[in-house]
C-alpha positions as CSV (number, residue, x, y, z in Angstrom):
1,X,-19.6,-38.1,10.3
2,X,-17.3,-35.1,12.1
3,X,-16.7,-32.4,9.6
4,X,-13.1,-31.6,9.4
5,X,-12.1,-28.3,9.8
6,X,-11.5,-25.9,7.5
7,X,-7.5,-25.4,7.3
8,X,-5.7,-22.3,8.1
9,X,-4.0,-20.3,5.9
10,X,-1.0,-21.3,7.5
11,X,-1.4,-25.0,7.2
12,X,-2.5,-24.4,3.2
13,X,1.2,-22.5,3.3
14,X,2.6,-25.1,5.3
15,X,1.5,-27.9,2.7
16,X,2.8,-26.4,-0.4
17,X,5.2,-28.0,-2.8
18,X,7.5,-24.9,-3.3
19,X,10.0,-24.7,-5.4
20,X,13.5,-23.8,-5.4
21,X,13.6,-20.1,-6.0
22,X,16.1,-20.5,-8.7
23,X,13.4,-22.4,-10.4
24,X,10.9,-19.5,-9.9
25,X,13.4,-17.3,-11.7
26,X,14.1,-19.5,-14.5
27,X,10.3,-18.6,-15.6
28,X,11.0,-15.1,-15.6
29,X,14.4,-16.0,-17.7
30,X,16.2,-14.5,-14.7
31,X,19.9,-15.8,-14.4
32,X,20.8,-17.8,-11.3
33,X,24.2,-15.4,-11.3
34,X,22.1,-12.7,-10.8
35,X,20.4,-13.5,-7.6
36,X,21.2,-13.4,-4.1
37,X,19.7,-16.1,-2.3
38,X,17.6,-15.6,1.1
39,X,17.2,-19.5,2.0
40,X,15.8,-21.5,-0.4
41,X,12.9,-20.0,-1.5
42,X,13.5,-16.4,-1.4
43,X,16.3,-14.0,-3.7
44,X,16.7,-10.7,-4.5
45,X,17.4,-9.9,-8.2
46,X,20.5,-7.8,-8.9
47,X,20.3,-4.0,-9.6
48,X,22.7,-5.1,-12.3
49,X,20.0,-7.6,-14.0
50,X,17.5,-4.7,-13.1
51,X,19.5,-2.4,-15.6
52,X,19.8,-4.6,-18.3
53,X,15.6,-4.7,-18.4
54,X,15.6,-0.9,-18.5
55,X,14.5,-0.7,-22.4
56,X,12.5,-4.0,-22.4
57,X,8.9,-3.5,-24.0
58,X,6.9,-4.0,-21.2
59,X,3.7,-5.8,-20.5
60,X,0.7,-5.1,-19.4
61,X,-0.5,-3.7,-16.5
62,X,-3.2,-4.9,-13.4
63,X,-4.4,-3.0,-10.9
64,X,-6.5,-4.2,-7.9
65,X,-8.3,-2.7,-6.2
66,X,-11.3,-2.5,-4.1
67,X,-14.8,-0.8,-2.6
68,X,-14.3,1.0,0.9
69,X,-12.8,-1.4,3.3
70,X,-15.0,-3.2,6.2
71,X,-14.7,-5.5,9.0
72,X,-16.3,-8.1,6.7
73,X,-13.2,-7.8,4.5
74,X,-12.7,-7.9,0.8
75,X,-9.7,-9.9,0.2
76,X,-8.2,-7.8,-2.6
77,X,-4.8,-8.7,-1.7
78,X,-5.7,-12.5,-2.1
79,X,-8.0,-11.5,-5.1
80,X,-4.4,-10.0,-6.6
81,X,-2.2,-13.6,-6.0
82,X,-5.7,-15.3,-7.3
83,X,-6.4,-13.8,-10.6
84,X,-2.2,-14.0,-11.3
85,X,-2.0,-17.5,-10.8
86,X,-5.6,-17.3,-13.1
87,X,-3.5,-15.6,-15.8
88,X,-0.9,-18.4,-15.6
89,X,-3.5,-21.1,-16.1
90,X,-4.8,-19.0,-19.1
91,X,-1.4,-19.0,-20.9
92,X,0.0,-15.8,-19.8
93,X,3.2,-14.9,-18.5
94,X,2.3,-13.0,-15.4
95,X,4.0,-12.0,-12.2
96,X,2.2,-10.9,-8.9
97,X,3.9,-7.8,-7.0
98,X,2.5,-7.0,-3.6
99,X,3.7,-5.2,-0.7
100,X,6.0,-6.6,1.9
101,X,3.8,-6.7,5.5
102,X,5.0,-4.8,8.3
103,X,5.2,-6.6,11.8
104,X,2.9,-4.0,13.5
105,X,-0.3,-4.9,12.1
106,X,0.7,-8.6,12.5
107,X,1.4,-8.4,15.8
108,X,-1.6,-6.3,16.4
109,X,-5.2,-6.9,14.8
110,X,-4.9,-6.5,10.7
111,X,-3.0,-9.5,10.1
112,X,-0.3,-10.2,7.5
113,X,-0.3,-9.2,3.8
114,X,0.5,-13.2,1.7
115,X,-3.0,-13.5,0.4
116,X,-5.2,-16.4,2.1
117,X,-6.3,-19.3,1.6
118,X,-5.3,-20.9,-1.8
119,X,-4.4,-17.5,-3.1
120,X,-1.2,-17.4,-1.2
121,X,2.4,-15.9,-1.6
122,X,5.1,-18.4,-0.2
123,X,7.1,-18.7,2.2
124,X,4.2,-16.7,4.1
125,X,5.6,-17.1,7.8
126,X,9.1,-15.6,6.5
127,X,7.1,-13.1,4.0
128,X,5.0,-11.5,7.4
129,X,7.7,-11.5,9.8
130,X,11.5,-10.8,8.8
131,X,11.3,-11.3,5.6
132,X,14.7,-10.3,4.0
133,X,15.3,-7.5,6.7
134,X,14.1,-4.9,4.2
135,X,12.1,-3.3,7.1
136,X,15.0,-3.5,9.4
137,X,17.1,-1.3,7.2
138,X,14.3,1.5,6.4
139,X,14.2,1.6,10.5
140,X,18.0,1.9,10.7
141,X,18.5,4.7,7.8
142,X,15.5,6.9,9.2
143,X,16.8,6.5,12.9
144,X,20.0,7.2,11.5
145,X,19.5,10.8,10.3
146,X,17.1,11.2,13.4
147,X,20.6,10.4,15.5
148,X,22.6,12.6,13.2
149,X,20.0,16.2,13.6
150,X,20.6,15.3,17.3
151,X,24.0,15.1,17.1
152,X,24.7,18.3,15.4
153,X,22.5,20.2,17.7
154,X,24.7,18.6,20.6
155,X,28.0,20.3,18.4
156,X,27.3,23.6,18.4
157,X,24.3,23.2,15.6
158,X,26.2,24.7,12.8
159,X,23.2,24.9,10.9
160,X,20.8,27.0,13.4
161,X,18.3,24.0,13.8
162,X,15.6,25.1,16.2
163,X,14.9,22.7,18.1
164,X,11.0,23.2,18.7
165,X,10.7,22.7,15.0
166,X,12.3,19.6,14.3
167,X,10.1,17.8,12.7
168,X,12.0,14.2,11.8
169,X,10.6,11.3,14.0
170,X,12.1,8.2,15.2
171,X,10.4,4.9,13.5
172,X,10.1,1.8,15.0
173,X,8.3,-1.3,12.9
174,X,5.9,-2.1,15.9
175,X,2.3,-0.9,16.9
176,X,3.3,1.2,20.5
177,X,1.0,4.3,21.2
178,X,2.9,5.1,24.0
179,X,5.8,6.0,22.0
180,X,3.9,8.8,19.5
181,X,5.0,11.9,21.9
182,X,8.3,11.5,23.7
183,X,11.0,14.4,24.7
184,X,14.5,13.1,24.1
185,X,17.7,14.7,25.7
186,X,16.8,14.7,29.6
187,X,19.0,14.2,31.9
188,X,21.5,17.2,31.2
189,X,24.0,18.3,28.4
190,X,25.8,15.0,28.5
191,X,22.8,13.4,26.7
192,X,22.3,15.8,23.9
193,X,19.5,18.7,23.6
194,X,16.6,18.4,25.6
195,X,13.2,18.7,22.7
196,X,9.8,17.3,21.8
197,X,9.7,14.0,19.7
198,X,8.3,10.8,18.9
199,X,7.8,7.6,17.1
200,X,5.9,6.7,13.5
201,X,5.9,3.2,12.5
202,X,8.5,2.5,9.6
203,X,5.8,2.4,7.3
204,X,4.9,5.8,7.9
205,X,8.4,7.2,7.3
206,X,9.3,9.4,4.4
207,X,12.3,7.1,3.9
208,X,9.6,3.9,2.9
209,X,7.9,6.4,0.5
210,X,11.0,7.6,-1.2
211,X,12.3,3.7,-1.1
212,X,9.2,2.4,-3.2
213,X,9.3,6.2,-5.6
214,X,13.2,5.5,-6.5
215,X,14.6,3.8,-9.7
216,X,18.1,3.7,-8.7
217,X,20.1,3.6,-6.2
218,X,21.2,7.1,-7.4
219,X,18.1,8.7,-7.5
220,X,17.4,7.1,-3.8
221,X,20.0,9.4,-2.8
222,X,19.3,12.4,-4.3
223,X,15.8,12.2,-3.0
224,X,16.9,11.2,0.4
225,X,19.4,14.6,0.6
226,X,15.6,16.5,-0.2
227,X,14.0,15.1,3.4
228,X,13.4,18.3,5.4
229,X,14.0,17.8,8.7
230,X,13.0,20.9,10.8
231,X,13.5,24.5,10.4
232,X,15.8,27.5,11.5
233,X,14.3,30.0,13.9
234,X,13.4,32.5,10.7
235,X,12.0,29.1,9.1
236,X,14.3,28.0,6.5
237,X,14.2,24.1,6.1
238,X,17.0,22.4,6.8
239,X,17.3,19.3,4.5
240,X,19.1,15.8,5.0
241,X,21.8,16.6,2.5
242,X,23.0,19.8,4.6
243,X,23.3,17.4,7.5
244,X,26.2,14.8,5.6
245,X,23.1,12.2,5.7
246,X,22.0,10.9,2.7
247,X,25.3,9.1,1.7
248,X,25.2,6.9,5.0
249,X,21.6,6.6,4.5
250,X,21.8,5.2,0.9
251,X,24.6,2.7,2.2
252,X,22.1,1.3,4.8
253,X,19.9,0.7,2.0
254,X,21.9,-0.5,-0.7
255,X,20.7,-4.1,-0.4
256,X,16.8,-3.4,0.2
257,X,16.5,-1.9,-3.0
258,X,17.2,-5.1,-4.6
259,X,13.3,-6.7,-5.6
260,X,12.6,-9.6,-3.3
261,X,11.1,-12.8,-5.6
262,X,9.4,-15.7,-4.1
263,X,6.1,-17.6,-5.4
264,X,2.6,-18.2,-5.3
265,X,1.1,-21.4,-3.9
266,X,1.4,-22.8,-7.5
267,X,4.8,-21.4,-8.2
268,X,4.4,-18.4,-10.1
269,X,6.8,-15.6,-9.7
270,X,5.9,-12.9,-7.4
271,X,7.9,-9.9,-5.9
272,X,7.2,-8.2,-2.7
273,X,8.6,-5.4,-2.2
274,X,8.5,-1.9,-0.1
275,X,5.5,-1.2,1.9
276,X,4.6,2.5,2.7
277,X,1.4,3.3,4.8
278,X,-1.8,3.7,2.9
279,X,-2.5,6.8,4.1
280,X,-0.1,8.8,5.2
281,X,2.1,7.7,1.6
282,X,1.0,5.8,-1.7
283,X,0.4,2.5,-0.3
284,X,1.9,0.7,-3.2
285,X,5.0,-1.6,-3.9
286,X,8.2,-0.4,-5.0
287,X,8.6,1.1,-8.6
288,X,11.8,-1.0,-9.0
289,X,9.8,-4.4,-8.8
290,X,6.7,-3.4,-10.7
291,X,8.7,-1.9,-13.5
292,X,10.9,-5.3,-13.6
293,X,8.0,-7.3,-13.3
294,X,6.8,-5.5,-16.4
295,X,9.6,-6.1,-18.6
296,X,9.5,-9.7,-17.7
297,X,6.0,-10.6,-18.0
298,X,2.8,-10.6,-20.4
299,X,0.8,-9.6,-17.3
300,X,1.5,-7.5,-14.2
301,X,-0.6,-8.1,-11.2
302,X,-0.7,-5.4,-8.6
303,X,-2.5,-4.2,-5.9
304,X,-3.3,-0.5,-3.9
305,X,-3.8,0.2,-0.1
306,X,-7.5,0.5,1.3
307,X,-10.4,1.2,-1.3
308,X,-10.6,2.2,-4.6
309,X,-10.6,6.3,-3.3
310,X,-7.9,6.1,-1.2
311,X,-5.5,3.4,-3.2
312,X,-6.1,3.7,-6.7
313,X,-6.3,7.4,-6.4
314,X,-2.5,7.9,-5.0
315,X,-1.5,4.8,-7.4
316,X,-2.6,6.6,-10.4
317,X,-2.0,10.4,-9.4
318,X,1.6,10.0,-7.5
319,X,2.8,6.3,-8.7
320,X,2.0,6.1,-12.0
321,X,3.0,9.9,-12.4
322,X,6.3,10.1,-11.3
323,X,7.1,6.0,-12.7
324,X,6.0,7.1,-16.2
325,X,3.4,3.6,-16.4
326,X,0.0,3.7,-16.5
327,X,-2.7,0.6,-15.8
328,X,-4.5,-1.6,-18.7
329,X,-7.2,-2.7,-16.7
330,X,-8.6,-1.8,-13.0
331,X,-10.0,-4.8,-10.9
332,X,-12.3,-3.6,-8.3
333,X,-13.0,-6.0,-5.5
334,X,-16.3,-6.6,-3.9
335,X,-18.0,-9.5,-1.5
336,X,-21.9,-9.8,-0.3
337,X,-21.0,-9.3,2.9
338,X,-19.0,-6.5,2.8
339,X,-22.1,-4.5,0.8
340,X,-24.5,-5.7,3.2
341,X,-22.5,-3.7,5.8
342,X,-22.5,-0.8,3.4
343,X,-26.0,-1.4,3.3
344,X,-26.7,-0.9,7.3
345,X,-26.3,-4.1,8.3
346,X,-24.0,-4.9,11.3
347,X,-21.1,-7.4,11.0
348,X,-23.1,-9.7,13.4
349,X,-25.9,-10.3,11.0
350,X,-24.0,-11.2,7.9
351,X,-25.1,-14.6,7.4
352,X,-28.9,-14.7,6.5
353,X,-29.3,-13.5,2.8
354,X,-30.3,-9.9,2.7
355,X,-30.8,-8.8,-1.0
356,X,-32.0,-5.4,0.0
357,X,-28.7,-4.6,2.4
358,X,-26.9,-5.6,-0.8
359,X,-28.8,-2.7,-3.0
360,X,-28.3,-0.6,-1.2
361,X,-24.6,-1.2,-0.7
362,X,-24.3,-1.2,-4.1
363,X,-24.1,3.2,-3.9
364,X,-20.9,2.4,-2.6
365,X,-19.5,0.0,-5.5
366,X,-21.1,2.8,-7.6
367,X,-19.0,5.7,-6.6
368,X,-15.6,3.5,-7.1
369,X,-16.6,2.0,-10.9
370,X,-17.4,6.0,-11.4
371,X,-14.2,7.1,-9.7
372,X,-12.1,4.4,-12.0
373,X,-14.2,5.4,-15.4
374,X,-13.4,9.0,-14.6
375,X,-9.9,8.5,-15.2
376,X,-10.9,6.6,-18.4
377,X,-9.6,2.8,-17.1
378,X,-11.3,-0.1,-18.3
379,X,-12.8,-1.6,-15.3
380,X,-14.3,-5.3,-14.3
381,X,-15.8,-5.9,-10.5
382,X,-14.5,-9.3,-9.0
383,X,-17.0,-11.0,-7.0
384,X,-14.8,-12.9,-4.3
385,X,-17.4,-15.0,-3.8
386,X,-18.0,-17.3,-0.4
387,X,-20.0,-20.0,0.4
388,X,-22.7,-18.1,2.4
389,X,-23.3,-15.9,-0.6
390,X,-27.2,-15.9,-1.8
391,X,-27.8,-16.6,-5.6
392,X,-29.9,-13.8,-5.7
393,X,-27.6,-11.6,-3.5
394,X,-24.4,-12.0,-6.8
395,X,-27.2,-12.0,-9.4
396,X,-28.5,-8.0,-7.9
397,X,-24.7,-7.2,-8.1
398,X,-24.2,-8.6,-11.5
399,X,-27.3,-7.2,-13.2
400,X,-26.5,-3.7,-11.5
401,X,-22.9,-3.9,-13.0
402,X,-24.2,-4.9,-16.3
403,X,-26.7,-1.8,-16.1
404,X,-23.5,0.4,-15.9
405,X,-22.0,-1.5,-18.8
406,X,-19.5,-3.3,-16.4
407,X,-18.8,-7.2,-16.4
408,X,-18.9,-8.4,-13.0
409,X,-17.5,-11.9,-12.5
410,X,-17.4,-14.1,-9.6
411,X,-14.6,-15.6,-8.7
412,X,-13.4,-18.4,-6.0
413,X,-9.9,-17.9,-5.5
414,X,-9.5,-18.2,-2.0
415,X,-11.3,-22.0,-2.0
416,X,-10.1,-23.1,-5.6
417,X,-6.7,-20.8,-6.6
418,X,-5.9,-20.4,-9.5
419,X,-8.7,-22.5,-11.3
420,X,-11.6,-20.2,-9.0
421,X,-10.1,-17.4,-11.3
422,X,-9.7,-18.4,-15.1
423,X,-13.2,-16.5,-16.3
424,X,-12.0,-13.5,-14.5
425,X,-8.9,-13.8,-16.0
426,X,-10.0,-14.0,-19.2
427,X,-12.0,-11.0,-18.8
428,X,-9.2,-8.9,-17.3
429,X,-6.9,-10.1,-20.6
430,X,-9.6,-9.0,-23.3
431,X,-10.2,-5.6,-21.3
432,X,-6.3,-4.9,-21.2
433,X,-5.7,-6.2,-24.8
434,X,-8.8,-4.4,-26.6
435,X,-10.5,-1.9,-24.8
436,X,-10.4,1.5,-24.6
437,X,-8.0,3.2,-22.5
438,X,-7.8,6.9,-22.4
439,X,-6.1,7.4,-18.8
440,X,-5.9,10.9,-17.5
441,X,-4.7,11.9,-14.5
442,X,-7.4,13.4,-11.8
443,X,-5.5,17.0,-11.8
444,X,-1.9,19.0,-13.7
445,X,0.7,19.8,-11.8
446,X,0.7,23.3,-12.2
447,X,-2.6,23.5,-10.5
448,X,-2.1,25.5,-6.6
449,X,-2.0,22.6,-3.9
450,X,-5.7,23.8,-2.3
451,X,-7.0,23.7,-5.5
452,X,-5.7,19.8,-6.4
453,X,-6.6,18.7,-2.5
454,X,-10.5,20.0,-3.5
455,X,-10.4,18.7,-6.5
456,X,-9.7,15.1,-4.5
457,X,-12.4,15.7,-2.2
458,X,-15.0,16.5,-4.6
459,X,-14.1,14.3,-7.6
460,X,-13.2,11.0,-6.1
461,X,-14.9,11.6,-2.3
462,X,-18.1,13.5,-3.4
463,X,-17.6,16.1,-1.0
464,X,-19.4,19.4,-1.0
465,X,-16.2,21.8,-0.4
466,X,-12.7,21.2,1.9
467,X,-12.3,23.4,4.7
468,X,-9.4,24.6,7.2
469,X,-8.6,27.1,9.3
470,X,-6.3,29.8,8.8
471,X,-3.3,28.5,9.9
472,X,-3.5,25.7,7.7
473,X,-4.1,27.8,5.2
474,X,-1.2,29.8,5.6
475,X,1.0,26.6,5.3
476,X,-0.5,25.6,1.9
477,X,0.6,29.5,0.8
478,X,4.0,28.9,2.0
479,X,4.6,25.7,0.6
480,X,3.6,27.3,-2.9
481,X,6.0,30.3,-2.3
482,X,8.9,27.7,-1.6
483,X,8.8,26.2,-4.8
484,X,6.5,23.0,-3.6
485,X,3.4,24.1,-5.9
486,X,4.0,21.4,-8.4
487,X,3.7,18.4,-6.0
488,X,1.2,16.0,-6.2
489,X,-1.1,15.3,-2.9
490,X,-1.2,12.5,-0.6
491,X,-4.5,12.9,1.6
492,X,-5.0,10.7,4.6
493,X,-8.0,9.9,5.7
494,X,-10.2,7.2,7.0
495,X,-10.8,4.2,4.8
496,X,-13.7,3.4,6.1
497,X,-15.6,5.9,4.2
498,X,-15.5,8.4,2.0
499,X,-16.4,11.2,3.9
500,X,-13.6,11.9,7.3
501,X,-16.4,10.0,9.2
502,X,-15.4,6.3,9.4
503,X,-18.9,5.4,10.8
504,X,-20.9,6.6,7.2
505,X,-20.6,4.0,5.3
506,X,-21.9,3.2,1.6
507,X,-22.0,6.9,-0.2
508,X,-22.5,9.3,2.4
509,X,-23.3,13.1,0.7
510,X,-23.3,16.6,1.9
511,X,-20.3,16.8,3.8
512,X,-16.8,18.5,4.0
513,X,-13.6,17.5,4.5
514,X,-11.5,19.3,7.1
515,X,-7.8,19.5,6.6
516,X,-6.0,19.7,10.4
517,X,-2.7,20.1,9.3
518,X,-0.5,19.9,5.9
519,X,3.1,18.3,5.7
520,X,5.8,18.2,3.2
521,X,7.5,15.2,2.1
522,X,9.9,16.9,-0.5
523,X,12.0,13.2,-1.4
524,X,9.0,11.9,-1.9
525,X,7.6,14.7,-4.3
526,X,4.2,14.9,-2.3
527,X,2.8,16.9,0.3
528,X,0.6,15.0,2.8
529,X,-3.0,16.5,3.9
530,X,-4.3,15.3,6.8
531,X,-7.8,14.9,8.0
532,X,-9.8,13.3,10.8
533,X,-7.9,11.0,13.6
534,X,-5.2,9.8,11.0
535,X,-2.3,8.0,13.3
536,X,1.2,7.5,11.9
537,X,1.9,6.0,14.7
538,X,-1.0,3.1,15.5
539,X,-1.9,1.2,18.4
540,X,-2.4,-2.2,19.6
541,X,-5.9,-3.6,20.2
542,X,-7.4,-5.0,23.8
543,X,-6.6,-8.2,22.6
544,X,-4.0,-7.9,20.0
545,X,-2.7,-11.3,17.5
546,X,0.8,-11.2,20.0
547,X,-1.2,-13.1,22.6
548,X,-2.2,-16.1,20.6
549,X,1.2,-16.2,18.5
550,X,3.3,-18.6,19.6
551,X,5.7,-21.6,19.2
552,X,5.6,-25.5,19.4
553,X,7.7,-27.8,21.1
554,X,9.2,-28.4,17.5
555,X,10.0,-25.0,16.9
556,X,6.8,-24.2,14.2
557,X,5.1,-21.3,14.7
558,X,1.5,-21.3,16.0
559,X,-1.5,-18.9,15.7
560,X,-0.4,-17.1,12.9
561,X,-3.0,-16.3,10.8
């Protein structure tokens, strides 16, 4: 007899019984008058609604997370709409809040963000291309002030912008390396002022990081006005707010700002919502949704970009810091495969059981549950579990996890939902309801910019020292002399590792990090240190997802996902 093939995450998507979104809401007490429809399965909750919630007790908190990311994959976004629909089943009011998926890495070779399998957010073709245009209007209000430096320096440049140190980008929502160094304003005085540019992906922009940091449309203005945009020849910054900017801008955006709510696959609440780069910004959903989601729910499910050193470190030092929240419980994702290949073992040989790959893989879950416990987070490791996995593979990471006094539980969401989640979720409920939770954060504010970015690398990377050269240098003394010295610090690097070195996997020791260059994102309240080949702007691959995704005769779209 023919096997039948195992169905695509699309055709799971495609088969579920969703329901009208107005339903959704109803479990969340949410009034149909207060949401804007998007279709039938997708609505934005009002900013009035939003208000009335503002002194709502809220629930409690989940963060996901996960070990250093590998081409065997994790599936800590799918682990996130797993163990919410889990919490459901237990009897818990809980709500999932992801990030929305930008159309670059779809089109190119990451894939989407709606989970996979049976641990899916629906509608997931809508929810990984348009959406609800959120993206669209990020694009349009960064472009916008982009258009607006360029048109003042085209009118006499009241301001004494000079124009070799603009540094304001265009943003486009597409993968396109050809676009990261342009010059803009050739072909003579009719078309403006002739200067160096370029384009970041949307989100990379400052504008995406300041969308998903803002409580109110108010405050989303005020931090807009703050972008810095380039200097003045004796290097004053010139800000959005001198230009006339940050009204126009906030207009642009008055809609996004508004949570998006759709559902799991078994019709749970979820809101996706803002989704800035992982690197280059906080790599988390929008403060607006997660703080709604926990004045509506027993449970809040969410997730943070890349591994446990990148993600959970920005979430917890610039998120929760500047949303006044803190997480209940951490999740920390790991799979067999993906500590085999922190192990040495290439993505080729995955297959055969290889308990020894695994142990030593397991240095790398080690440094995360240490990174986690350091900020004094209850913690439990979720095994996403797959059908190749070796009993004696999950029992070495279970009895090494119970050495270090930390439950690890397998769990089968992607295969079974909800149901391949309940014992984790149960798990995840005791820790958040009884155990100890004495959350610091990794460094104070008042503590000098070098000092906090070493204090990242050496805490949470296990790095030996940082290093730069003196030029950087010099920009981290200037930025404390101009009143920045308070911000918190977003440093990109790759996530492949925890060293600048994406090939060292598991826990590499005795290294550096280098710092090539430091940038200010002053509406965003962060300053941005950059190391290694970090691109804000990425590429497609030799064969990127565009040349498989398609449509049918009948107008359903094919090879997605």
């Amino acid at each position: 007899m023919k096997k039948s093939p195992v169905p695509s995450d699309i055709d799971i998507a495609r088969e579920a019984r969703m329901l009208p979104i107005e339903k959704v809401a109803e479990r969340l007490d949410i009034p149909t008058d207060d949401l804007e429809h998007y279709g039938k399965y997708k609505a934005k909750v009002s900013l009035d609604f939003l208000n009335s919630r503002s002194q709502a007790k809220p629930g409690k908190l989940v963060l996901v997370t996960a070990i250093s990311p590998t081409p065997a994959g994790e599936g800590k976004t799918t682990t996130t709409i797993g163990l919410g629909d889990g919490l459901n089943r237990i009897g818990k009011r809980t709500t999932v809040c992801l990030r929305e998926p930008s159309l670059g890495p779809c089109f190119g070779m990451k894939g989407g963000a709606a989970g996979g399998g049976y641990a899916q957010v629906v509608p997931m073709e809508d929810i990984n291309l348009h959406f609800t245009g959120d993206f669209h209007a990020l694009t349009s209000a960064h472009n916008l002030l982009a258009a607006m430096v360029d048109n003042h320096l085209n009118h006499g440049n009241a301001l004494g912008i000079d124009p070799s140190r603009i540094v304001w980008k265009r943003v486009m929502d597409m993968n396109d390396r050809s676009l990261r160094e342009i010059v803009v304003g050739l072909g003579g005085p009719a078309n403006g002022v002739c200067h160096e540019s370029g384009f970041d992906i949307t989100v990379a922009s400052e504008v995406m990081a300041i969308f998903c940091l803002s409580q109110s449309l108010a405050e989303l203005r005020e931090r807009l006005g703050k972008i810095i945009i380039g200097y003045t020849r004796d290097k004053q910054p010139v800000t959005a707010a001198q230009l006339k900017a940050n009204g126009a801008m906030t207009v642009l955006l008055r809609d996004a700002i508004k949570p998006n709510l759709v559902q799991t696959l078994e019709n749970n609440p979820a809101f996706v919502h803002g989704g800035p780069f992982a690197n280059i910004a906080h790599g988390c959903n929008s403060v607006i949704a997660t703080k709604l989601s926990m004045s509506l729910s027993d449970f809040t499910v969410t997730e943070a970009g890349f591994g446990a050193d990148l993600g959970a470190e920005k979430f917890l030092d610039i998120k929760c810091r500047q949303a006044g929240i803190r997480p209940d419980v951490v999740v920390l994702v790991a799979t067999v495969r993906a500590l085999k290949m922190h192990g040495g073992v290439d993505k080729k040989d995955l297959l055969p059981p290889n308990p020894d790959a695994v142990l030593r893989g397991l240095a790398n879950l080690e440094k995360h549950l240490s990174n986690i416990s350091g900020f004094g987070l209850p913690v439990v490791v979720a095994i996403n579990h797959f059908t190749s996995d070796a009993e004696e593979e999950l029992s070495i990471i279970e009895q090494r996890c119970a050495a270090l006094g930390v439950k690890a539980v397998r769990a089968t969401h992607w295969a079974h939902g909800g149901a391949g989640t309940e014992e984790l979720a149960r798990v995840v409920a005791e820790l958040a309801e009884n155990a100890p939770n004495t959350f610091d954060f990794l460094y104070p504010p008042e503590m000098p910019l070098w000092e906090k970015v070493r204090t990242i690398a050496q805490k949470i990377y296990g790095a030996n020292d940082i290093t730069a050269n003196n030029q950087v240098r010099a920009k981290f003394n200037d930025l404390e002399k101009a009143g920045f010295g308070n911000f918190t610090v977003c440093l990109a690097k790759t996530q492949y590792s925890f060293s600048t070195d994406p090939a060292l996997c598991g826990r590499p020791t005795d290294f550096e990090v280098v710092i090539r260059d430091v940038k200010i994102s002053a509406g965003a309240g962060f300053i941005v240190v950059l190391t290694g080949d970090i691109m804000t702007m990425p590429g497609l691959p030799k064969v990127p997802s565009a040349e498989v995704i398609d449509i049918d005769e009948n107008g359903r779209i094919v090879g997605l996902f």
